[in-house]
Every structure is written in C-alpha cells, then in structure tokens.
C-alpha positions in Angstrom: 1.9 -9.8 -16.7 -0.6 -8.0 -14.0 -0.3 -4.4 -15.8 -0.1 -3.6 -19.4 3.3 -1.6 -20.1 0.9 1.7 -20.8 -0.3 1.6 -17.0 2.9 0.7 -15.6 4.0 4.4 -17.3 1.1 5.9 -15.1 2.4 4.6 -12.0 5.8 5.7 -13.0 4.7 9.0 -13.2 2.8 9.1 -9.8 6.3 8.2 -7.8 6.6 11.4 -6.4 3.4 11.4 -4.7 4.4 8.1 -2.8 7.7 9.4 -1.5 8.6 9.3 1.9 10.1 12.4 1.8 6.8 14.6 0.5 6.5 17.3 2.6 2.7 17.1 1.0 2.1 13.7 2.6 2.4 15.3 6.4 -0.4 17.8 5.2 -3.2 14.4 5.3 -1.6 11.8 7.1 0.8 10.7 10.1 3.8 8.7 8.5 4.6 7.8 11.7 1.6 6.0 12.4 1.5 3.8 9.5 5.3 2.6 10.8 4.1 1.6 13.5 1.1 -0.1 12.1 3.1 -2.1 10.2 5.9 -2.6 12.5 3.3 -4.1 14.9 1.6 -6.3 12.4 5.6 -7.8 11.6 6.2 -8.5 15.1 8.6 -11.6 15.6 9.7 -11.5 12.1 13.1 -10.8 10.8 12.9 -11.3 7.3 10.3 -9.3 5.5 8.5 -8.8 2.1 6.9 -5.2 1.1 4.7 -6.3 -2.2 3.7 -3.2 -4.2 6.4 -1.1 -2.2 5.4 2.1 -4.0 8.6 4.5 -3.2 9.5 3.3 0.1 7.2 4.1 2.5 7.1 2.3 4.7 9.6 -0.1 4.1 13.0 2.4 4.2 11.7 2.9 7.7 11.1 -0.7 8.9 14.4 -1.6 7.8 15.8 -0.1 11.1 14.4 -3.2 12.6 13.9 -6.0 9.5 15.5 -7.5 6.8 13.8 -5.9 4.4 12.7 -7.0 0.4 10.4 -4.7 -1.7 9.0 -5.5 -4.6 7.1 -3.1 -7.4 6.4 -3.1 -11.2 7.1 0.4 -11.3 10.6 1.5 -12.2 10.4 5.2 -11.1 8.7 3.7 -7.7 11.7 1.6 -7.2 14.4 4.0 -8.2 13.1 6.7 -5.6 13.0 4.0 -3.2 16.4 3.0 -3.9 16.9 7.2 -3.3 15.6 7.1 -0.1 16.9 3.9 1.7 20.8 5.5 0.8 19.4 8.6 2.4 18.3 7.1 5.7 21.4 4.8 6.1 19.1 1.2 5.8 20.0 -1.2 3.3 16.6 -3.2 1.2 16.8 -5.4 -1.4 14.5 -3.7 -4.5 13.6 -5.6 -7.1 10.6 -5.2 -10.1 8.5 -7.7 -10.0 4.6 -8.8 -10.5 2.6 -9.3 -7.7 0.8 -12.6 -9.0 4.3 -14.3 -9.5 6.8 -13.2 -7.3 10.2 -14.1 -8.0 10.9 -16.0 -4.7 10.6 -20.2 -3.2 8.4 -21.6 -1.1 8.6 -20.5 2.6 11.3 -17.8 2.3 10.0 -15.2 4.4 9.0 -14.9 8.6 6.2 -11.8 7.5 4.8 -10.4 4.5 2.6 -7.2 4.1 0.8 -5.6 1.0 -0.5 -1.8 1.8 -2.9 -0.7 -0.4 -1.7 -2.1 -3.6 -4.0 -5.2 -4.3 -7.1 -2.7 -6.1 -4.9 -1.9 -8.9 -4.3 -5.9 -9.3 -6.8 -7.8 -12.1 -6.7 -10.8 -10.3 -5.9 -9.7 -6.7 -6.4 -13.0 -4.8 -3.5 -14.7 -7.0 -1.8 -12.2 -5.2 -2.6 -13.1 -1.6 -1.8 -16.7 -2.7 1.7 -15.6 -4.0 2.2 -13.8 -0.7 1.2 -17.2 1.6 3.3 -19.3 -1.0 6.5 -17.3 0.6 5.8 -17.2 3.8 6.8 -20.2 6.4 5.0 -21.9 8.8 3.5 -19.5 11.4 5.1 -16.3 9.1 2.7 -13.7 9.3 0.9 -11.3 6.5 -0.8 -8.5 6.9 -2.7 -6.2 4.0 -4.2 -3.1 4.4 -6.8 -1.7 2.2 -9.6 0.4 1.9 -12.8 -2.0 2.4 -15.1 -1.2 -0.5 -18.4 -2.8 -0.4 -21.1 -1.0 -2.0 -21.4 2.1 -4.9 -19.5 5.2 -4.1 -21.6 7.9 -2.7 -21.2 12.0 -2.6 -18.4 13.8 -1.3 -19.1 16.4 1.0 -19.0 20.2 -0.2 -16.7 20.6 2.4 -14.8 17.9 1.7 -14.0 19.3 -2.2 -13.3 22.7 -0.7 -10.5 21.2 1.5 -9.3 18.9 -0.9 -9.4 21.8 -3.8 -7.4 23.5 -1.3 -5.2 20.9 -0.9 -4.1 20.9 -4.3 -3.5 24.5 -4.7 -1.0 24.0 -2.0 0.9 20.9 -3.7 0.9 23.0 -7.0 1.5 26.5 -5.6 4.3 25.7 -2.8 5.7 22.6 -3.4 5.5 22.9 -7.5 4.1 19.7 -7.7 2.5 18.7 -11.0 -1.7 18.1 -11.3 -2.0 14.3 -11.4 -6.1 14.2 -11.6 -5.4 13.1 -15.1 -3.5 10.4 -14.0 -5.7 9.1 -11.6 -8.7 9.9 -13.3 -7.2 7.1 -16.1 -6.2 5.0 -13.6 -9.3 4.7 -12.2 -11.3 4.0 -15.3 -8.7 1.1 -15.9 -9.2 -0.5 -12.8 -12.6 -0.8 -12.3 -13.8 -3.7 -13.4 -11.2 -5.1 -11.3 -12.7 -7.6 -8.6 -13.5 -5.5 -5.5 -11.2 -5.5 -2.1 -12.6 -5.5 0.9 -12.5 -7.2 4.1 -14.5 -10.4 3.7 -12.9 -11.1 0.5 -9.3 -10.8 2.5 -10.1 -12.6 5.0 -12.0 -15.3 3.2 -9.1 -15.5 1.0 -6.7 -16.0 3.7 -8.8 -18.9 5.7 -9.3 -20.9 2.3 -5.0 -20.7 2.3 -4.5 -22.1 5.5 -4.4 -19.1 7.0 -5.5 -17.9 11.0 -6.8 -14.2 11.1 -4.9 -13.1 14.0 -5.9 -9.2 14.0 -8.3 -6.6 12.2 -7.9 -3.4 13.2 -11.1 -0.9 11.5 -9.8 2.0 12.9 -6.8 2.8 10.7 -8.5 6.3 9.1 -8.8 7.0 12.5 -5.6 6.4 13.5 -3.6 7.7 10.5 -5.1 10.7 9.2 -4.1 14.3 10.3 -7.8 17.0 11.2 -7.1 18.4 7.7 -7.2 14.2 6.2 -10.2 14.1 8.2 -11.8 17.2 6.8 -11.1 15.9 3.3 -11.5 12.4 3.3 -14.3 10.0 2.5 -16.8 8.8 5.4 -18.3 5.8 3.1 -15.6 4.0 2.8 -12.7 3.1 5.2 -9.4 1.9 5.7 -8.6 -2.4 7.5 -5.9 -3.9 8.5 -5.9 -7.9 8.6 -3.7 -10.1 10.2 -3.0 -13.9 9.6 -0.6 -16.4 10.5 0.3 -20.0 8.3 -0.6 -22.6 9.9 
C-alpha cells in the first residue's frame, strides 16, 4: 500500500481543512476558480475520475455536469465527501482506494484529474500510469501541483504575520483545531519522496503515450484571494498540465 495506516490517520484528521464547506477556505482562495479550472481541463468528457479527492472539492461541484468517481485512502476525507455531495443534491461514486492501484479496467474513463495529491505519493509516477491505464483513447488527464524544483527558500516577514494571522482567525472564530503538528509530521514523512514538478509530469506523461495538450503557470494567480497572495510563497508555484491518449 502507498501510506502506512499511521499516516493515513494524519490525513483523517486533516478532513476538515479540505471541506468544501470551510468558511476558512474563502479567507485564501477562490473555490470557484478551481471549478472552473478543472471543469475546463474535463471538457468533452462525461465520465470522470477525481484520484486523491480529499473531501470533495472539487468533485461535489463538477458533478453538476459529469459522472463523477472519487477516490481517496482517507476514510474521514471520504465520509465528508459523502456529507457534502447529499448536501448539494449530486450523486458521486466514493470509494477508498490507493492511488498506485486503482480499483478499475483498462480504458474506463473519458477524463481523469489528480489536484495536488501526487507529493504525498512514494512512488508518484506509478500513479500517473494508473491514471492513463483508465483512461480511453483520446480521454484526457489533467494534474495540478505545485512545481518544486530547487531548496525551499525564506518566507517573507510579512508573509508569517499574515499567515499567523490567519490562524488566529481559524482558531478564534471558526474553533478550528491547530493542525501545524499534523503537517509538520507530514512533511517530515514525505520528504524523501521523489519531487513533483512540471518536467517530471510532463515527461511522465509523453513516455505513456500521452499529448500535453495545455499548461497553464498561472494558477496562484488565478486562484488565490489578496490575503492568499499576502501569505503565500513567491518560490514556488502552482501548474496545471493537460494531456490527451493517444
């Protein structure tokens, strides 16, 4: 299996930060952007895999216009995604499931996207191949991730303040718990994990008999709110690639 049970209990107990519904989400980023995103990059299709679906976003969404599957090892993720698809009146097929073996046949699905959920992965080009093993002939697959290439560098002093600010907010009026912990484990688990960044997913994708169709640099840009801006990284950015089966 791609996570040990341990880490799987980590993820499980960062499902509320990944819910559609967080009101703390609108504070950094534009919800309705990343629909879109994705919504564009599944254009054509009809039947559609989310792989790392998190809670739902932004799958519950897109099912107003796909047939939507979503897949995730985490049981808490898939439970409040479950939550959310009832609340919206869309109907997706959940299921929990690895990433480097997903439980479907060849060529079953017309599109399939992964948004940022290949970095946790130990062996995340398995992954891709999984996802282009599903997909038919001219089905498309898009990933988005952030593209790391080189060491991290500082943040900002204004950058902390913000994002110190930030979580006093989360904590103070919307009682949610300090998951720095969480992450900080997480992230000392995962990284020795192979880097993602744009030349590996694209080279990735051209060794499988894939065409890149789109790459779209811009998605900070695009997605984050003045206050995301304020808070986010400038070293390192968000891609979006596109390919088609050929």
């Amino acid at each position: 299996m791609e996570y040990q049970e341990e880490k799987m209990e980590l993820w499980d107990q960062l499902a509320f930060e990944y819910d559609p519904k967080s009101p703390a989400r609108r504070i950094w980023t534009k919800n309705r952007i990343w629909i879109d995103v994705i919504k564009d990059a599944m254009h054509g299709c009809k039947k559609v895999l989310d792989v790392g679906c998190g809670a739902g976003f932004p799958s519950v969404f897109l099912a107003k216009w796909f047939d939507m599957f979503c897949l995730d090892r985490s049981k808490n993720m898939i439970l409040l995604a479950s939550k959310r698809a009832k609340q919206e009146g869309v109907k997706i097929k959940l299921l929990r499931a690895d990433s480097s073996m997903l439980p479907f046949k060849d060529k079953v699905f017309d599109g399939v996207y992964c948004k940022f959920a290949l970095w946790p992965l130990k062996r995340p080009e398995e992954a891709i191949k999984e996802m282009i093993r599903v997909l038919k002939p001219e089905g498309k697959i898009a990933i988005v991730e952030v593209d790391r290439k080189g060491k991290k560098q500082s943040i900002s002093l204004r950058s902390k303040i913000f994002y110190f600010i930030y979580l006093r907010i989360k904590q103070k009026i919307f009682k949610y718990p300090d998951t720095r912990p969480i992450w900080k484990r997480l992230m000392k688990e995962t990284e020795k994990n192979p880097r993602i960044n744009l030349d590996m997913v694209s080279g990735v994708l051209r060794k499988n008999n894939c065409k890149i169709l789109k790459i779209n640099h811009k998605l900070k840009e695009m997605t984050y709110t003045a206050i995301g801006r304020i808070m986010g990284s400038d070293y390192e950015d968000y891609f979006l690639c596109v390919g088609k089966k050929e």
